[in-house]
C-alpha positions as a Markdown table, in Angstrom:
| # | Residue | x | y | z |
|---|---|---|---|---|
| 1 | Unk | 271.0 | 269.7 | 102.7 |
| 2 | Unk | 268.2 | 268.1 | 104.2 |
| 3 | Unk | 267.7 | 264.4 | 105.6 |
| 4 | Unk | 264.1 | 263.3 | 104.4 |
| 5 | Unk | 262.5 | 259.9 | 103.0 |
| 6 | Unk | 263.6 | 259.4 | 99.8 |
| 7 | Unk | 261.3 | 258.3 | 97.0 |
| 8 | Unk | 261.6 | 257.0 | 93.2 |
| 9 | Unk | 261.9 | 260.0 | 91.4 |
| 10 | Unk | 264.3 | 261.1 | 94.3 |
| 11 | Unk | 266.8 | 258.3 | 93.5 |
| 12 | Unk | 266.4 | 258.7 | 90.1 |
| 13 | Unk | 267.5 | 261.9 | 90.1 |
| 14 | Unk | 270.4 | 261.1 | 92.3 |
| 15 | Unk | 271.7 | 258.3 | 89.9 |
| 16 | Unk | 271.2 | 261.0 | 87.0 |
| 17 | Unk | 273.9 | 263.0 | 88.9 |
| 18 | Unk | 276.0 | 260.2 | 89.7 |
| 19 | Unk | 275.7 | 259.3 | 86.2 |
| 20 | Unk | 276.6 | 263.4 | 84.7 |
| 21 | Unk | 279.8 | 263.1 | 87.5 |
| 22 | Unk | 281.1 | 260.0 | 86.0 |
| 23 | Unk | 280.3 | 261.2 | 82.0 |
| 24 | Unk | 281.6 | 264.9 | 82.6 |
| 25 | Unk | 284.0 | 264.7 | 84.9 |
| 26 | Unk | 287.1 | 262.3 | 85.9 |
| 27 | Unk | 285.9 | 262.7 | 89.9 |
| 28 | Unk | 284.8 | 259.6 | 92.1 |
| 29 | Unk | 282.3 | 260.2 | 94.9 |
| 30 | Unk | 285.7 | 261.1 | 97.2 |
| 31 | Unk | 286.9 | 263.7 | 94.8 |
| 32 | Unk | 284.2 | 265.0 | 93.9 |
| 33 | Unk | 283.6 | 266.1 | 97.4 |
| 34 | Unk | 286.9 | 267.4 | 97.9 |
| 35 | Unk | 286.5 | 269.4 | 94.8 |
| 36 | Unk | 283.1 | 270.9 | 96.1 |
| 37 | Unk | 284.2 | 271.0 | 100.0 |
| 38 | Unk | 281.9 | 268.6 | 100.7 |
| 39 | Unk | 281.8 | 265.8 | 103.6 |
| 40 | Unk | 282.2 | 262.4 | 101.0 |
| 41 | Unk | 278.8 | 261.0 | 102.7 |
| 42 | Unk | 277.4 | 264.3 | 101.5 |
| 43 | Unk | 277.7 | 263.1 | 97.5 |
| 44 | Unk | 276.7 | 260.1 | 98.6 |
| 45 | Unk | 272.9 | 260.9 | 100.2 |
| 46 | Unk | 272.5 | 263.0 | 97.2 |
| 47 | Unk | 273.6 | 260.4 | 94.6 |
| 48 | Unk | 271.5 | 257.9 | 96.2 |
| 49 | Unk | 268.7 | 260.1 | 96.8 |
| 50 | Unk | 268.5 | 259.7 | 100.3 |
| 51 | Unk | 268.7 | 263.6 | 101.3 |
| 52 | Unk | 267.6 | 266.8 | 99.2 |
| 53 | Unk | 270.0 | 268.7 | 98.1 |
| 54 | Unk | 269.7 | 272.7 | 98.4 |
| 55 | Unk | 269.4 | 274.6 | 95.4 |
| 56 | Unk | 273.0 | 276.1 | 95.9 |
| 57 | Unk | 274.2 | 272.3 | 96.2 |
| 58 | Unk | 272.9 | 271.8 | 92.7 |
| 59 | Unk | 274.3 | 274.8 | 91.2 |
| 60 | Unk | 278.0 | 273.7 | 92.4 |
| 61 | Unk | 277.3 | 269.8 | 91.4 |
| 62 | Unk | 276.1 | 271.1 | 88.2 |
| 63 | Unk | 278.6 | 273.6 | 87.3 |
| 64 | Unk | 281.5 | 271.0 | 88.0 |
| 65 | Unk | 280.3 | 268.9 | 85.9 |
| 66 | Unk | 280.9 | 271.6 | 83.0 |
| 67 | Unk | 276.6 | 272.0 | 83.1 |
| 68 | Unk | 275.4 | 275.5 | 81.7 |
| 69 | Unk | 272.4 | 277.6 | 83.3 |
| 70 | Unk | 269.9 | 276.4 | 81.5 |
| 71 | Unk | 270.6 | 273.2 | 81.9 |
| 72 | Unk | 271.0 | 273.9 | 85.7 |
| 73 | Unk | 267.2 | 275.8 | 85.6 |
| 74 | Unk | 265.5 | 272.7 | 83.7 |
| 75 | Unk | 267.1 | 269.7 | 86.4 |
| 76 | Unk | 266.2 | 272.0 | 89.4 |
| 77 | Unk | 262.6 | 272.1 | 87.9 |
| 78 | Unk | 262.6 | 267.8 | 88.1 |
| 79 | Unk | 264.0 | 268.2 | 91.3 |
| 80 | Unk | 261.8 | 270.6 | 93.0 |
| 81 | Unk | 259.0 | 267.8 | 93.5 |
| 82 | Unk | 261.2 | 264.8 | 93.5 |
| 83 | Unk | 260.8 | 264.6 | 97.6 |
| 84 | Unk | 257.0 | 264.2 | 96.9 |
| 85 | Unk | 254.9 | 261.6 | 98.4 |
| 86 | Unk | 252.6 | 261.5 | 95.5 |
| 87 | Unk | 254.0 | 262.4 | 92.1 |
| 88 | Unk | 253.3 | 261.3 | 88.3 |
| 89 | Unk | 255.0 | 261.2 | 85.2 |
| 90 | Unk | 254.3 | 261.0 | 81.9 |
| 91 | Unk | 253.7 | 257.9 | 80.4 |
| 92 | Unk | 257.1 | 257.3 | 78.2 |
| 93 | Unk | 259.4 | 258.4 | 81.0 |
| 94 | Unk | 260.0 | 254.8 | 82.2 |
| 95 | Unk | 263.6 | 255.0 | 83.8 |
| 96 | Unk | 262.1 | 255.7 | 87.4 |
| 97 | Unk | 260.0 | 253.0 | 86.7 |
| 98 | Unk | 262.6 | 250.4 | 85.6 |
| 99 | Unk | 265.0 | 251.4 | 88.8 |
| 100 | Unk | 262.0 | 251.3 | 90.8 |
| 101 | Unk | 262.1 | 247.5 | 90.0 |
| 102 | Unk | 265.3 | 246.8 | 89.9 |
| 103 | Unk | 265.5 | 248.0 | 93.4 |
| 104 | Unk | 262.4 | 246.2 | 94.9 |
| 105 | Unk | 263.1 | 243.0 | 96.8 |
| 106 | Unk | 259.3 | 242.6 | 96.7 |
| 107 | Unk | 256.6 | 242.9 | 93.9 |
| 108 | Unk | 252.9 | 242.4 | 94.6 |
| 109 | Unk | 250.5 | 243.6 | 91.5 |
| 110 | Unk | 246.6 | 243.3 | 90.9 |
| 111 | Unk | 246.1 | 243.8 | 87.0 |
| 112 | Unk | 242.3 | 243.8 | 85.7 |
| 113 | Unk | 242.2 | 243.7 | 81.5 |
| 114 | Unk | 245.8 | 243.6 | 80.4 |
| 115 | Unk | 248.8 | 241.2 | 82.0 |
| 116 | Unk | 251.0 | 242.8 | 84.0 |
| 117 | Unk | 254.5 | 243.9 | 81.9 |
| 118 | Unk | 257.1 | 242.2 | 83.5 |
| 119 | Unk | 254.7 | 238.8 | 82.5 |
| 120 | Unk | 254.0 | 239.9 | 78.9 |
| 121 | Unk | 255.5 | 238.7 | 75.8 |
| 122 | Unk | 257.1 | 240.6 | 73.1 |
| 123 | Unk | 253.7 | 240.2 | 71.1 |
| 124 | Unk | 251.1 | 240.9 | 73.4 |
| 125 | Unk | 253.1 | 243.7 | 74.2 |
| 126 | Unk | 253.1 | 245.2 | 70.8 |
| 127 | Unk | 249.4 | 244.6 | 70.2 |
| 128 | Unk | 249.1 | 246.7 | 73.3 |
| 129 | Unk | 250.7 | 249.5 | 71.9 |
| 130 | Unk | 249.5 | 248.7 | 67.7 |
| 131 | Unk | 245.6 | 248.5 | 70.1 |
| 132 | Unk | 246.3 | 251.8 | 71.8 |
| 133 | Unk | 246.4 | 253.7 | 68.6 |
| 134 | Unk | 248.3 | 256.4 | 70.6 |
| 135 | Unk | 251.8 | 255.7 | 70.5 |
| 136 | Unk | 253.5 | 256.7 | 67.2 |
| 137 | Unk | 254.1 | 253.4 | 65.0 |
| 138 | Unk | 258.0 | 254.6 | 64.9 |
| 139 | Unk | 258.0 | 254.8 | 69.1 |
| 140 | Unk | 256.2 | 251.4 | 69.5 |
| 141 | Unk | 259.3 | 248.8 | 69.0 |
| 142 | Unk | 261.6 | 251.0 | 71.1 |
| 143 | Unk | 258.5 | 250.6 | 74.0 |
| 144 | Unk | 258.3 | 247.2 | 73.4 |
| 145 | Unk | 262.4 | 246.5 | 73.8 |
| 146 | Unk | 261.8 | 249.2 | 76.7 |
| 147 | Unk | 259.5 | 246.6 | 78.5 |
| 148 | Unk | 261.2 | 243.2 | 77.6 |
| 149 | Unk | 264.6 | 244.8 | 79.1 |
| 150 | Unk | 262.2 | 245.3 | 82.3 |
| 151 | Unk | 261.7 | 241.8 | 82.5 |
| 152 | Unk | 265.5 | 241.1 | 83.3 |
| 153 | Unk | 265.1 | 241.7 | 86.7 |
| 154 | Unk | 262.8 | 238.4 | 86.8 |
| 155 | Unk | 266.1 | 236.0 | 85.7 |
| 156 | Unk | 268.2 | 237.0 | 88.1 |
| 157 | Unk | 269.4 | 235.1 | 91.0 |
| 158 | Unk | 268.3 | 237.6 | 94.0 |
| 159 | Unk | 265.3 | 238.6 | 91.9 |
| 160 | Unk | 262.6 | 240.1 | 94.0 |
| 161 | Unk | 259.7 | 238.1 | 95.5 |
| 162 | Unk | 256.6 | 238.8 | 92.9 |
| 163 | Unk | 253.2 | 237.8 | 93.4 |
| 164 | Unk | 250.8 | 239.1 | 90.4 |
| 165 | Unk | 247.4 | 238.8 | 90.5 |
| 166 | Unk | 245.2 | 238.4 | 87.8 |
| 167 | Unk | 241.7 | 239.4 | 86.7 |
| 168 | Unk | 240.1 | 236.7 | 84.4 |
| 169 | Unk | 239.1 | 239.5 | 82.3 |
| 170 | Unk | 242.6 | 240.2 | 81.1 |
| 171 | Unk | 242.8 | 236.3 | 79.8 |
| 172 | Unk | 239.4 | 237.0 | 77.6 |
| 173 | Unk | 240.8 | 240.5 | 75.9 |
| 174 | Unk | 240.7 | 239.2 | 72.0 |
| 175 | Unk | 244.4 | 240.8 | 71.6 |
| 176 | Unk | 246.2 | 239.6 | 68.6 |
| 177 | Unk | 245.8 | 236.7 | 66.9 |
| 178 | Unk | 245.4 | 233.3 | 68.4 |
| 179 | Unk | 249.2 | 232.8 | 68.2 |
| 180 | Unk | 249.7 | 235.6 | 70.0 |
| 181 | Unk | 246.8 | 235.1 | 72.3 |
| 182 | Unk | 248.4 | 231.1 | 73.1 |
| 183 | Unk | 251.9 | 232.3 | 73.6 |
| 184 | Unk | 250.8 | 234.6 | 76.4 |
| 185 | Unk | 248.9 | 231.6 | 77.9 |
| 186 | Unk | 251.8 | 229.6 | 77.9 |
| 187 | Unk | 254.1 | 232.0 | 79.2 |
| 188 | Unk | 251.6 | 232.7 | 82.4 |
| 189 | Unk | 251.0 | 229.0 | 82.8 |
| 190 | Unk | 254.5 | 228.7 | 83.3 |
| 191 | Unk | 254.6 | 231.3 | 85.9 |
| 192 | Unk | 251.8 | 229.9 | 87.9 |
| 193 | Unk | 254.1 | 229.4 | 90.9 |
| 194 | Unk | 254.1 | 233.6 | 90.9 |
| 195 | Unk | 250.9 | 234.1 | 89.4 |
| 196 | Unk | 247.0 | 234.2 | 91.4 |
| 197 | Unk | 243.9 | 234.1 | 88.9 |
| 198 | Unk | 241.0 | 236.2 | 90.1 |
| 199 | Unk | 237.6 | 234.5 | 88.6 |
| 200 | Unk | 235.4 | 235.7 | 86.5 |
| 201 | Unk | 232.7 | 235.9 | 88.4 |
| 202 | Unk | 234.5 | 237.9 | 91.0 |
| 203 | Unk | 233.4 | 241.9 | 90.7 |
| 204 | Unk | 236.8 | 243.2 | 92.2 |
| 205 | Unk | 237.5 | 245.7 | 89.3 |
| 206 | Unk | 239.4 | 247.8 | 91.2 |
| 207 | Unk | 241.9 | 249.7 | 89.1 |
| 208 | Unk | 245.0 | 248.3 | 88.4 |
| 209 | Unk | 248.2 | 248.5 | 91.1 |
| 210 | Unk | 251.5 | 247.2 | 91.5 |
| 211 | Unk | 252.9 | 247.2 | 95.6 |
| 212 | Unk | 256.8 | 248.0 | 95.4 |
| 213 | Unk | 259.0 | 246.8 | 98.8 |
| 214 | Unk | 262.4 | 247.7 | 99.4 |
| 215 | Unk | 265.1 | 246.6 | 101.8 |
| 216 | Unk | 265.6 | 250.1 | 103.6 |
| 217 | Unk | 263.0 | 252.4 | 101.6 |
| 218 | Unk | 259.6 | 252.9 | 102.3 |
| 219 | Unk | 257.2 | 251.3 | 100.0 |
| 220 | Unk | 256.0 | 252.5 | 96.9 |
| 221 | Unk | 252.5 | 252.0 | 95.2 |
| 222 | Unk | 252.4 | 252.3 | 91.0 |
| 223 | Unk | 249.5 | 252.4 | 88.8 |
| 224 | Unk | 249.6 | 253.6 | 85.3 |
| 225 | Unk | 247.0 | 254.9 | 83.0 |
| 226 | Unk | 247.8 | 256.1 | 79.0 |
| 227 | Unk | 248.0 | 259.7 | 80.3 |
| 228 | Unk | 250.1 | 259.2 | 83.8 |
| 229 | Unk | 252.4 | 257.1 | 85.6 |
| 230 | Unk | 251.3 | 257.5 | 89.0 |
| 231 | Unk | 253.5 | 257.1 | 92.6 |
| 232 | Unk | 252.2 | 257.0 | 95.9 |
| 233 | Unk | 254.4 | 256.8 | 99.0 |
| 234 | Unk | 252.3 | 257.9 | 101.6 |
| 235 | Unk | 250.7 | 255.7 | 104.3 |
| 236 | Unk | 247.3 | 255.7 | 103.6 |
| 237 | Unk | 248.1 | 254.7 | 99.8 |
| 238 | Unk | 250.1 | 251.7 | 101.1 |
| 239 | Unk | 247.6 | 250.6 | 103.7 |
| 240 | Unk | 244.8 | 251.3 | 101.3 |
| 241 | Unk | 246.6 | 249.2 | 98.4 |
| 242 | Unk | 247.5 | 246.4 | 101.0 |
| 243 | Unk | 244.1 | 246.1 | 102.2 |
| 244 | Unk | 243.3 | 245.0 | 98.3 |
| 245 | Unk | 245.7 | 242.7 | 98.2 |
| 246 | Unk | 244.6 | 240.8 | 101.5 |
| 247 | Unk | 240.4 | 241.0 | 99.9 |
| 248 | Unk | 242.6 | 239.3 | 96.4 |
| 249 | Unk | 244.2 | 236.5 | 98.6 |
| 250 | Unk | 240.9 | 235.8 | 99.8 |
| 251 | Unk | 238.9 | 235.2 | 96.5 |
| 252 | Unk | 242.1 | 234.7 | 94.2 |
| 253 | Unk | 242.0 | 230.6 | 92.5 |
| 254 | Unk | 245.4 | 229.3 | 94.1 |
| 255 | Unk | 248.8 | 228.7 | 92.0 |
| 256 | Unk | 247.7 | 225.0 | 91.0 |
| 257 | Unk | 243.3 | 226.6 | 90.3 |
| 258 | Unk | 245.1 | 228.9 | 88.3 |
| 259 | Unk | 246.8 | 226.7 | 86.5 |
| 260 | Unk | 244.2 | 224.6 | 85.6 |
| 261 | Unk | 242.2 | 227.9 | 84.6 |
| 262 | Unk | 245.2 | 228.9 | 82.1 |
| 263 | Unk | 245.5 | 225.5 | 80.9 |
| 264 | Unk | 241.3 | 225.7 | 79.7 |
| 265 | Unk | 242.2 | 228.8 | 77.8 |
| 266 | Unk | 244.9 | 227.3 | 75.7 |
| 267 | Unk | 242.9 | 223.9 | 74.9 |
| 268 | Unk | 240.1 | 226.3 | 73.9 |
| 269 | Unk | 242.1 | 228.5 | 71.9 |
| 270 | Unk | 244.0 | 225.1 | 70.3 |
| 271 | Unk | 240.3 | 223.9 | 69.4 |
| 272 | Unk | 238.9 | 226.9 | 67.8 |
| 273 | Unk | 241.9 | 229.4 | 67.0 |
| 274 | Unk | 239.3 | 231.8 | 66.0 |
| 275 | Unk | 237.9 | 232.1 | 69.1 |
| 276 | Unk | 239.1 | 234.6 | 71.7 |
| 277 | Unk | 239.1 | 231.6 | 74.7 |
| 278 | Unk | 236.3 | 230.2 | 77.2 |
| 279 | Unk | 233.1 | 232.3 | 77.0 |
| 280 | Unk | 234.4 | 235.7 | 75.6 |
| 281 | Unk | 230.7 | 237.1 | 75.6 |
């Protein structure tokens, strides 16, 4: 077993095993390591993700929790790279994601032509998907509930600090109708206290990032595209992605600007439903 700096997919992984020993088996964490002559802190690390566990560690986890070979074979594939500093999944595999946030005591995102998830309405988030013309019509109200159960984390009382900034761009998308367009106003003009509007007229297009803080894990920068979900825990990608955020504080409209900004999209939008907001050329 070796002591290394966990990551998502690493705890992830871990709470999958806690999750097989408490389904499969009627061991807690202290039996369970008596049944595998383990040190308890040893099922522990593992569940938690904090250390790797060997391959041979696997194979006697596994097996006491009744697991066959090949099911042994296909987790220690997912686990060979779950140590990695930069790893990506594919696109519907959203649980690392959604622990990822419920974990973070800090959320910082820059998002250019779509609002960030955890901000989005039920609507605007199925146009998303219905727009995409990827997902399969049958998969796209099981994303949407996916991404609205998300958004719990953002109710509750030690909820993590969140700062989103926004490119203008993102408010002049013609997504949906205008009812849908308006109810996404009004649902980031109530936010404003969390939320930074980056102009127009400001060329930061930078691709679109979300800055994940934890209270004893390194942090973790996300970005998404319709083929990947991309995470990057090394240095470089943090200092890189923090260095974007300061160059965002800089030209970003302030909480009340934005305000003001989201508030001229909505009185558009109320005068002319058929149009898309202010200038949409």
């Amino acid at each position: 077993m070796t002591a290394i700096i966990s990551t998502p997919y690493s705890r992830d992984l871990g709470d999958e095993l806690r999750r097989l020993r408490e389904s499969c088996t009627e061991f807690n964490g202290r039996s369970m390591a008596v049944q595998l002559g383990w040190d308890p802190s040893k099922v522990s690390d593992i569940e938690l993700g904090k250390v790797r566990a060997s391959d041979v560690d696997l194979v006697q986890y596994l097996a006491t929790c009744g697991k066959n070979i090949d099911f042994v074979d296909e987790f220690r594939r997912r686990y060979h790279n779950a140590f990695d500093l930069y790893f990506a999944q594919v696109p519907d595999k959203l649980r690392t994601l959604a622990m990822t946030e419920a974990m973070a005591t800090k959320i910082i995102s820059y998002d250019v032509m779509t609002v960030h998830g955890l901000l989005q309405t039920d609507g605007y988030a199925r146009e998303l998907f219905v727009d995409s013309h990827i997902e399969a019509p049958a998969d796209i109200e099981r994303f949407v509930q996916a991404r609205m159960d998300r958004q719990t984390i953002m109710r509750r009382p030690n909820r993590p600090e969140c700062l989103f900034y926004l490119h203008e761009l993102a408010l002049q998308m013609r997504l949906g109708d205008a009812s849908v367009r308006e109810d996404q106003y009004l649902r980031l003009l109530f936010n404003t206290h969390i939320l930074r509007i980056v102009p127009a007229n400001v060329s930061t297009l930078r691709s679109a990032c979300t800055l994940y803080e934890f209270g004893k894990a390194s942090p973790v920068v996300y970005s998404e595209t319709d083929t990947a979900n991309v995470y990057a825990q090394d240095s470089v990608a943090v200092a890189r992605t923090r260095r974007l955020f300061q160059r965002l504080d800089a030209v970003a409209l302030d909480a009340e600007q934005s305000k003001r900004k989201l508030a001229e999209y909505v009185s558009a939008l109320r005068e002319d439903p058929d149009d898309g907001g202010t200038d949409l050329a």
